[in-house]
C-alpha positions as CSV (number, residue, x, y, z in Angstrom):
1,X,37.3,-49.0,-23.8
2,X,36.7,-49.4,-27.6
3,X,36.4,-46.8,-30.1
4,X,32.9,-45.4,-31.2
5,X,32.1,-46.6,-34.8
6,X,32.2,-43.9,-37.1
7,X,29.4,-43.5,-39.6
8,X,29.6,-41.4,-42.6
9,X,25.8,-40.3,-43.8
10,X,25.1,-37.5,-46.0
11,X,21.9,-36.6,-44.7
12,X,23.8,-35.7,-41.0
13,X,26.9,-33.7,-42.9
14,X,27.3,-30.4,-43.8
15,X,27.3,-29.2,-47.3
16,X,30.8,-27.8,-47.5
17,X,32.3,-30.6,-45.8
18,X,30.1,-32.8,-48.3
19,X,32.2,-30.5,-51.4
20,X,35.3,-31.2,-49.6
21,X,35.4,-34.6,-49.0
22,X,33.7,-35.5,-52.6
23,X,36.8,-37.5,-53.9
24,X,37.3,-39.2,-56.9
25,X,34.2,-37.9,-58.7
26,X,34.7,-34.1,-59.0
27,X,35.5,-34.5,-62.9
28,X,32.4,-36.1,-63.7
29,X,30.1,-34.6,-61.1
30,X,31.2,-31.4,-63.4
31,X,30.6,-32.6,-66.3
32,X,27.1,-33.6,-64.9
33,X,26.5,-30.0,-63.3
34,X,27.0,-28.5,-66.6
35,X,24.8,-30.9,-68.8
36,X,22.2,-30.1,-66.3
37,X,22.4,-26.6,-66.5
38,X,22.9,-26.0,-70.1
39,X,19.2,-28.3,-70.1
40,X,17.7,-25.5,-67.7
41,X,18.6,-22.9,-69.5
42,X,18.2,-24.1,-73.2
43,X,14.5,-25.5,-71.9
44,X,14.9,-29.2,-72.2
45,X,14.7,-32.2,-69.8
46,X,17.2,-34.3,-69.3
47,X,17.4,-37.3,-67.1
48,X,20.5,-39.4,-65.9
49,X,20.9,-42.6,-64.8
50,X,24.0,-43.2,-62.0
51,X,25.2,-46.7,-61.5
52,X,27.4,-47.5,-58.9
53,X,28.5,-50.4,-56.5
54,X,26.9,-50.0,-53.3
55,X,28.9,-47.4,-50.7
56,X,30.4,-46.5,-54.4
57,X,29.3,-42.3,-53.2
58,X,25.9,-42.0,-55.6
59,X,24.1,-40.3,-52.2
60,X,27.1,-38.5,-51.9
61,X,27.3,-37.2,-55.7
62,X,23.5,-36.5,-56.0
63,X,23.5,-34.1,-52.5
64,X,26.4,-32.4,-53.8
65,X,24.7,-32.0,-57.4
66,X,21.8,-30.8,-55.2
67,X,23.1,-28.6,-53.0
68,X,25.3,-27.0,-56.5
69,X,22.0,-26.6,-58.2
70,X,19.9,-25.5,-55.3
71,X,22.5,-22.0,-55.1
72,X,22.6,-21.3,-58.5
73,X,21.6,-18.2,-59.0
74,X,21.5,-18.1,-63.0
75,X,18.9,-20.9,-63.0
76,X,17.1,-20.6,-59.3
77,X,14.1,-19.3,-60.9
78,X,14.3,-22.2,-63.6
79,X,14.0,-25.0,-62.1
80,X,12.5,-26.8,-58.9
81,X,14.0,-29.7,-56.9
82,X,12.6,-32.0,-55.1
83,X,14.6,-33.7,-53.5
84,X,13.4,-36.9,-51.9
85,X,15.1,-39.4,-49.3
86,X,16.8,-42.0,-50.7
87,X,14.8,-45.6,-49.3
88,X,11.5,-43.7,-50.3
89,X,8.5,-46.0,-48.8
90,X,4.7,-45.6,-48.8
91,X,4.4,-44.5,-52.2
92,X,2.1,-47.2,-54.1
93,X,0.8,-44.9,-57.0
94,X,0.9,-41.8,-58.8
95,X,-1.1,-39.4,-56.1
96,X,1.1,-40.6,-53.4
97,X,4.0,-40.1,-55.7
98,X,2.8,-36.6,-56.7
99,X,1.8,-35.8,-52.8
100,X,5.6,-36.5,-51.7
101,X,6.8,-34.3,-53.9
102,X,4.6,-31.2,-53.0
């Protein structure tokens, strides 16, 4: 009998297994957190752009960011996330972009 193919996808995984197994990117993921919250709180946006190689853990970094934001108490009545899936379809102009959000 062969073995079951394991697949790794962030939307089926728990949070704190997502913090645990968040390798290789916990020093700029950090560095990201706190630019990001230092914006909140000072009142300014901010936007980043990540660039990675496919399978290079962006999905992975982003939930993470997410889920670090999303429990912070000094700015949960600051900001508000909405997160959307990552291969977003149907969206073809600025209502439908503003309808998936709410």
């Amino acid at each position: 009998m062969a073995n079951p193919l394991l697949t790794f996808n962030v939307k089926s995984v728990d949070d704190k297994i997502l913090e645990q197994t968040l390798v290789g990117r916990k020093i700029i993921l950090g560095q990201l957190e706190k630019e990001l919250i230092e914006k909140v709180i000072n009142k300014f946006t901010y936007q980043c752009l990540i660039l990675a190689p496919r399978g290079g853990g962006k999905t992975h970094m982003i939930k993470v960011l997410y889920n670090r934001l999303k429990n912070n108490k000094s700015i949960a009545n600051k900001i508000l996330i909405a997160y959307m899936i990552e291969d977003e379809i149907g969206i073809t102009n600025f209502l439908d972009f503003m309808i998936r959000i709410l």
